[in-house]
C-alpha positions in Angstrom: 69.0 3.3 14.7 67.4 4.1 11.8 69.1 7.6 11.1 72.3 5.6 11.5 71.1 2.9 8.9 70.6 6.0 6.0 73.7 7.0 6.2 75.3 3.9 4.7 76.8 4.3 1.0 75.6 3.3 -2.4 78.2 0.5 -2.3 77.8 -0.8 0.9 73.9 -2.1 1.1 72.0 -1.1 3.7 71.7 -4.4 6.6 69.8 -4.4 9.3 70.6 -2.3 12.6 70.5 -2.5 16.5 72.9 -1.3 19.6 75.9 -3.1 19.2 76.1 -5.7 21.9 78.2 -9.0 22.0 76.3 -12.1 20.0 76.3 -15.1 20.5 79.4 -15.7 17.6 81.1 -13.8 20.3 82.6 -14.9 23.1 81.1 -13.5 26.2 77.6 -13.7 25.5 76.7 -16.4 27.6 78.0 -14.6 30.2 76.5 -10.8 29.3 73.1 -12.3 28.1 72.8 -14.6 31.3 73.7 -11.3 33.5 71.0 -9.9 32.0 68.6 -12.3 32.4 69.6 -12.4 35.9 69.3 -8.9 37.2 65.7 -9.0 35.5 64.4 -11.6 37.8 63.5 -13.8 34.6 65.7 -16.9 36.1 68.2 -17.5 38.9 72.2 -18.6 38.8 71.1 -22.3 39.2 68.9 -22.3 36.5 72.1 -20.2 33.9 74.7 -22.9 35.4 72.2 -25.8 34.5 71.8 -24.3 30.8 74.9 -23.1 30.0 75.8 -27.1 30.8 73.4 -28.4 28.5 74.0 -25.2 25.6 78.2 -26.7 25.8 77.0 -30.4 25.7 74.4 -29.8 22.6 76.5 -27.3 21.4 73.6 -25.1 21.2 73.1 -20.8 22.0 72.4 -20.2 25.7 69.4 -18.7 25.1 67.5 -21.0 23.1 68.7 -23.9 25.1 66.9 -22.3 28.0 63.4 -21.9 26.2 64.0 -25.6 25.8 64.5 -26.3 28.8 61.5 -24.5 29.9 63.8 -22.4 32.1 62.3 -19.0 30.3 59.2 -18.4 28.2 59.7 -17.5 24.2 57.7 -14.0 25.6 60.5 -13.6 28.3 62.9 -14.4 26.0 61.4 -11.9 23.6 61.6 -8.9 26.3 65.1 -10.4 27.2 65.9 -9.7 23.5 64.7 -6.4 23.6 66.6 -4.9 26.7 69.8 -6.8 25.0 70.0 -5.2 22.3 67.6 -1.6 22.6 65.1 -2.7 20.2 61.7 -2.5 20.6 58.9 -5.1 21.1 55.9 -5.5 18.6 52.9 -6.2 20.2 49.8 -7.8 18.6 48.2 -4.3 18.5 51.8 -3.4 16.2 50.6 -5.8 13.5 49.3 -4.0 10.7 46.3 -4.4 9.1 47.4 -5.4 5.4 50.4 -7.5 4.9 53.3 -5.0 4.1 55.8 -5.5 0.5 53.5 -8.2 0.1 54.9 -8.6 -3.4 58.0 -8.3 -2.7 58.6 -10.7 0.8 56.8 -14.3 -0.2 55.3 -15.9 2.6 57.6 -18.8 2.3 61.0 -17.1 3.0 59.1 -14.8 6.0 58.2 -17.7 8.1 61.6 -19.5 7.5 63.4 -16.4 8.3 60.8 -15.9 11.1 60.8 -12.0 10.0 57.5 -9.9 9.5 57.6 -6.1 7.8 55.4 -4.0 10.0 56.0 -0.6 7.9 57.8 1.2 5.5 58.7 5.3 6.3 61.1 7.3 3.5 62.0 3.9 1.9 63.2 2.1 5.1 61.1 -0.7 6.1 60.6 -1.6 9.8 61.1 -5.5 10.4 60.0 -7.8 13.0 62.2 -10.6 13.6 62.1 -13.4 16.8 65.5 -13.8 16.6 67.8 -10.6 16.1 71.1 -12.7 16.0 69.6 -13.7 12.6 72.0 -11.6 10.7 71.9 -13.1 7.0 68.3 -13.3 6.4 68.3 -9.5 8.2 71.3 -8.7 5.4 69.3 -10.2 2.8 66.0 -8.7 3.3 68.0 -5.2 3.3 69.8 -6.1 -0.2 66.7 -7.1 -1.8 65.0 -3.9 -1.1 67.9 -1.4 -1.6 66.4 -0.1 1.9 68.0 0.8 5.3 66.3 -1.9 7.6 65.0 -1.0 11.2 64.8 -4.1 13.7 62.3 -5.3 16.4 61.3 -7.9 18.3 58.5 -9.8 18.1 57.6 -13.0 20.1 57.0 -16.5 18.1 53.4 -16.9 19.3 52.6 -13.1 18.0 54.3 -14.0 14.7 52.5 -16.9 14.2 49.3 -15.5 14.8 50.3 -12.2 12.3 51.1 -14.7 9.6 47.2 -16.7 9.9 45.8 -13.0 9.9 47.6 -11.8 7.5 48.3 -14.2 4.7 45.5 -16.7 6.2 47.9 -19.3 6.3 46.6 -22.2 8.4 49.6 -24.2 8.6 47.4 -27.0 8.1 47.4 -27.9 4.5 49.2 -31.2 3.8 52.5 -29.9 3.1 55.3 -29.0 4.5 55.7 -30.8 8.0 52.7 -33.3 6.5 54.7 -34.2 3.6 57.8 -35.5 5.3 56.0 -37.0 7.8 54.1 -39.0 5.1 57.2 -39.5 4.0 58.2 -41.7 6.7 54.0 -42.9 7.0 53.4 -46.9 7.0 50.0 -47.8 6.1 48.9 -50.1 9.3 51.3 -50.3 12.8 49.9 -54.5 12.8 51.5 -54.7 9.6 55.0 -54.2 10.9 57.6 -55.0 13.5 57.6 -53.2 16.8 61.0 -51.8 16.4 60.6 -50.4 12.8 57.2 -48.7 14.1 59.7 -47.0 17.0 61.8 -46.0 14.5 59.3 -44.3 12.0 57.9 -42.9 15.1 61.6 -41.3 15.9 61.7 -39.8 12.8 61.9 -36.2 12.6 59.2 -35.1 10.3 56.7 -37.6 12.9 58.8 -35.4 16.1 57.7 -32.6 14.2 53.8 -33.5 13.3 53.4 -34.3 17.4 55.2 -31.1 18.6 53.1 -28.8 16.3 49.5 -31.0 17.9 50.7 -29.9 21.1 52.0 -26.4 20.8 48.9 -25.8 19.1 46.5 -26.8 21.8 48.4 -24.8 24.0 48.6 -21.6 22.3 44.8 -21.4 21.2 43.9 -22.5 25.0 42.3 -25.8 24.4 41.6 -28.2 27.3 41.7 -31.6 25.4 43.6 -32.8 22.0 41.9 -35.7 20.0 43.3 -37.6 17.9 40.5 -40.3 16.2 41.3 -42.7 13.1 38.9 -43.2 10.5 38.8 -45.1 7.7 40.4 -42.7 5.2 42.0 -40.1 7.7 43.3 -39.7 11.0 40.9 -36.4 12.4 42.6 -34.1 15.6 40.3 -31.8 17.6 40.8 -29.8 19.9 38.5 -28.7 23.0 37.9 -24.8 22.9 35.6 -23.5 25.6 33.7 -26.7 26.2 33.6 -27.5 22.0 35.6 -29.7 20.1 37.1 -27.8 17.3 38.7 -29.6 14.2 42.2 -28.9 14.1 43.4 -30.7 11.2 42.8 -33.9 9.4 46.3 -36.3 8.9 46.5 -39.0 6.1 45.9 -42.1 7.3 49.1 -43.5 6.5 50.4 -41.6 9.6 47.9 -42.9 11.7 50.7 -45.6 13.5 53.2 -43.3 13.3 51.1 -40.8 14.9 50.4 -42.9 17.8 53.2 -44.4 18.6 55.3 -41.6 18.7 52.7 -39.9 21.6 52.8 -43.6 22.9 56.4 -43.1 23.6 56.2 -39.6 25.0 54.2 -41.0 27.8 56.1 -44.0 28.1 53.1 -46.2 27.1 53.6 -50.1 25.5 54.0 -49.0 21.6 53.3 -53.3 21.9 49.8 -53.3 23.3 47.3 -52.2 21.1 44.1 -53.6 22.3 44.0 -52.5 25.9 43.2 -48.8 27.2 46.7 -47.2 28.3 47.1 -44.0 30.8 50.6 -42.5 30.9 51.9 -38.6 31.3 53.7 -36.2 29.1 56.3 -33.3 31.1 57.2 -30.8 28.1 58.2 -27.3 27.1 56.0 -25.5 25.2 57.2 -22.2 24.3 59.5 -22.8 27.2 56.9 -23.0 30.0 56.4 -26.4 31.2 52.9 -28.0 30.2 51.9 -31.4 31.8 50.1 -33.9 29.6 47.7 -36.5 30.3 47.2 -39.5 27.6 44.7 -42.1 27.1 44.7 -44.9 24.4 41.3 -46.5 23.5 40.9 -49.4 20.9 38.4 -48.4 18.1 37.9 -50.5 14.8 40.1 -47.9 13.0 43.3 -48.0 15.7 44.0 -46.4 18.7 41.9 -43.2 19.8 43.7 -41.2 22.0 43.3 -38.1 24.2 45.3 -35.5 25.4 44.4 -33.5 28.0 46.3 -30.3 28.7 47.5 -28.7 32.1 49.2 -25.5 31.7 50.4 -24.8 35.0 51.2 -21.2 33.9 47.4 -20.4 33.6 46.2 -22.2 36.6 44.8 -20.0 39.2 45.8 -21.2 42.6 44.8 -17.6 44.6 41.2 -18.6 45.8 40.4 -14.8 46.9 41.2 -13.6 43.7 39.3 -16.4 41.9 36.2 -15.6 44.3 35.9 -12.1 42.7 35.7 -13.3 39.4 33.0 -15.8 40.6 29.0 -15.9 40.4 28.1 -18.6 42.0 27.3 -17.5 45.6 27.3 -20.9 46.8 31.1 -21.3 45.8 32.1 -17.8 46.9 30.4 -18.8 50.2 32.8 -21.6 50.9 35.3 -19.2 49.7 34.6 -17.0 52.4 34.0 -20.1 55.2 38.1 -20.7 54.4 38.6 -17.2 54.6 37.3 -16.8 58.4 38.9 -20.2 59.1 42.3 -18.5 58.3 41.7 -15.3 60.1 40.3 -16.7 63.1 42.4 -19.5 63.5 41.2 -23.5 63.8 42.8 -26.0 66.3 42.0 -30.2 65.7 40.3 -30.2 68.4 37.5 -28.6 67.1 37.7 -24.9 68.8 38.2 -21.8 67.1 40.6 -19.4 68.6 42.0 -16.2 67.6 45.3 -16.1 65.6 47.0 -13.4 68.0 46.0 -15.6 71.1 47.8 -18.9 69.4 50.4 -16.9 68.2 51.2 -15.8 71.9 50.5 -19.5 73.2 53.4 -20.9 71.0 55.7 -18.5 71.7 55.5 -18.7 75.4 
């Protein structure tokens, strides 16, 4: 690819390259993208039929409607990518050290682009992109340098974390996502009418704020998100390894907004502000599906709430392989009670028999 990339002219700048393959401008992509998906085991016909509905009624690319949907994971998607179109995939280990063309490619237009140079070699420069349909900003990283352009693939999570190590960028600072949502901020939920708090609550930037929470409590691994008003501020931890870990700390004029958008999430009364509340959260994160658990408590600053996070995807349901990793022998004991139960064979009635001897019982 890259070969074929330095052998473009003077006049013609040099763009970014991969196998040629039908994109989604194209007609037939839903159909060769969804084959491929397919014959790699990463989802089945119903699951293509049910997205390629929703990607006509939204209007949206197949693929991306499926992450979604929680149909396929960003990683899967990633790999998808690469076997679509021959590139290959960087890995965290890929990342370099130093931030490459650093003066050259601002921070800014890298995460908007969601692009990430891992090297240069003979002035070509090797890019990572999440999304390799992304032609323009592809086009205009290769104009800007004067520089044939190599593509990979790289999965969101990785390039998220390569941007905090790189440029330490925290995402955090209140800007950004933080400033439109302030935007749209109201000072005190009891100040206003029900309605207009659902409505500020609806607004995108607020959408935005709350997604962000809870996509980042699931990529760092944290058990528990919470959200506490103060005075002044509105402060979200997170619960890391037993230890709540401050996230980031929101403007209090978002504090309503905030709430009531998680409120609705979990199909809570956005009305009822001085009674505890329970509800549930079903969302894609990353397209896997995470389940969410809320609570609402009244404090003298507003509503506390907590999240607590169930990432089905990391749950280990095989006891024997669970019992390996365990040290206490009590536990692994029990383990191994369940385990004889199964071999042996148990009846209600109390008597143990052995699985060959039922087996021929029943079938006689």
């Amino acid at each position: 690819m890259l070969a074929n990339a330095q052998t473009l002219t003077r006049e013609e700048p040099p763009t970014a390259a991969m196998a040629k393959v039908v994109t989604p401008k194209e007609e037939g992509f839903a159909d060769a993208f969804s084959g491929l998906l397919v014959s790699e085991g990463l989802v089945d016909l119903g699951a293509v039929a049910r997205a390629r509905r929703a990607s006509e009624a939204a209007g949206e690319r197949l693929d991306t409607v499926m992450v979604k949907l929680g149909l396929l994971s960003e990683a899967d998607l990633c790999g998808a990518y690469a076997a679509y179109c021959g590139l290959k995939v960087i890995r965290p280990s890929d990342v370099p050290p130093q931030p490459v063309l650093a003066d050259r490619l601002k921070l800014p237009f890298l995460k908007a682009s969601r692009t990430l140079p891992i090297s240069t070699s003979d002035r070509s420069l090797l890019l990572a992109t999440v999304d390799p349909f992304d032609e323009e900003a592809h086009k205009a990283i290769g104009y800007m340098l004067g520089w044939p352009v190599e593509l990979a693939v790289i999965a969101p999570a990785d390039i998220e974390r390569a941007f905090r190590k790189l440029y330490q960028d925290t995402g955090h600072h209140a800007g950004g996502d933080d400033q439109g949502a302030i935007a749209v901020g109201v000072a005190d939920g009891n100040e206003i009418d029900v309605e207009r708090l659902r409505d500020i609550a609806n607004e995108a930037p607020i959408i935005r704020l709350v997604n962000q929470i809870i996509a980042g409590a699931v990529e760092r691994g944290a058990s528990d998100v919470h959200i506490e008003p103060g005075r002044d501020t509105v402060l979200v931890r997170f619960r890391l390894d037993g230890f709540l870990q401050q996230e980031r700390v929101v403007p209090s004029t978002l504090k309503a907004a905030l709430t009531t958008r998680i409120k609705i999430m979990a199909k809570l009364d956005i009305a009822e502000r001085r009674l505890p509340q329970d509800g549930r959260i079903k969302t894609a994160v990353r397209g896997t599906e995470i389940d969410v658990r809320v609570s609402t408590l009244p404090t003298a600053f507003g509503e506390s709430l907590v999240l607590r996070i169930l990432d089905r995807s990391r749950v280990e349901l095989d006891f024997f392989k669970a019992r390996s990793r365990s040290r206490n022998p009590g536990w692994t004991a029990s383990v191994d009670v369940v385990a004889e139960r199964h071999h042996s064979g148990y009846r209600p009635n109390g008597k143990w028999q052995d699985n060959d001897t039922i087996h021929r019982a029943e079938g006689a």
